[in-house]
N, C-alpha and C positions, 0 to 999 in steps of 0.2 A: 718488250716495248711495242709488238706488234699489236699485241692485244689491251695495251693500252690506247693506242691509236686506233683500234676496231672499237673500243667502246665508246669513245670522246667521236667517234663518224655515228655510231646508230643514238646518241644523248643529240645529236647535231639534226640528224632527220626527223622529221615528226611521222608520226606513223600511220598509215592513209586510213585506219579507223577513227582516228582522231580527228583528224580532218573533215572526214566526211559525219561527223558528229559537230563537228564546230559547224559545217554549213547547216546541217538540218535544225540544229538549235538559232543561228542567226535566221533562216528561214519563218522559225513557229516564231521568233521574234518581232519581226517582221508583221506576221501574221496577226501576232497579238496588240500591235501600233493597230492594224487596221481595223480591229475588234472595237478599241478603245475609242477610234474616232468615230464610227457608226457610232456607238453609244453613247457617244457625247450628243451626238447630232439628235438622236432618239429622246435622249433627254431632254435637249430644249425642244424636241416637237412638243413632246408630252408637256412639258411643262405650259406652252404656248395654247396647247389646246385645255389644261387645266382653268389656265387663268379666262380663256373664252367663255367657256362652259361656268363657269362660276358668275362671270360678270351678265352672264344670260340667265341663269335661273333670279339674280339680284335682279334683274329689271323685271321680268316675270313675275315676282314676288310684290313686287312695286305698284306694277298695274293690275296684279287680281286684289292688292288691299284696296286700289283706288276703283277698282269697278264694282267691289261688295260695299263702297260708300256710294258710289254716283247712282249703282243701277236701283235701287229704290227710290230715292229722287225720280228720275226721270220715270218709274211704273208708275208711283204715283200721279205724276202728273198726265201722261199716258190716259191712265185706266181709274179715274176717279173715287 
């Protein structure tokens, strides 16, 4: 009986390897929550700075078709 009641006491304790495995695993847990919000955040930069840079090169594109129409007009008139 005795050593049934020793066994049902150490199935009852958890054993401070485990333990200090559960903290370090909740820890890199943890860790990896804060990974995932930076790169969430990383990703709407990026994407923010995507959409900038696109809608910049579309008007740069805009005004070099409209200044290879205007500026000969205006040489011509210019420089006869």
């Amino acid at each position: 009986m005795a050593l049934l009641e020793q066994r049902v006491s150490d199935l009852v304790s958890v054993p401070g390897r485990v333990t200090r495995l559960e903290g370090e695993f909740e820890h890199m847990a943890d860790q990896l929550e804060e990974l995932a919000d930076g790169q969430r955040k990383l990703t709407a930069t990026v994407a923010d700075l995507g959409t900038k840079v696109t809608r910049m090169i579309g008007i740069l594109t805009v005004l070099g078709v409209v200044a290879q129409i205007v500026a000969p007009a205006i040489l011509r008139v210019l420089f006869p």
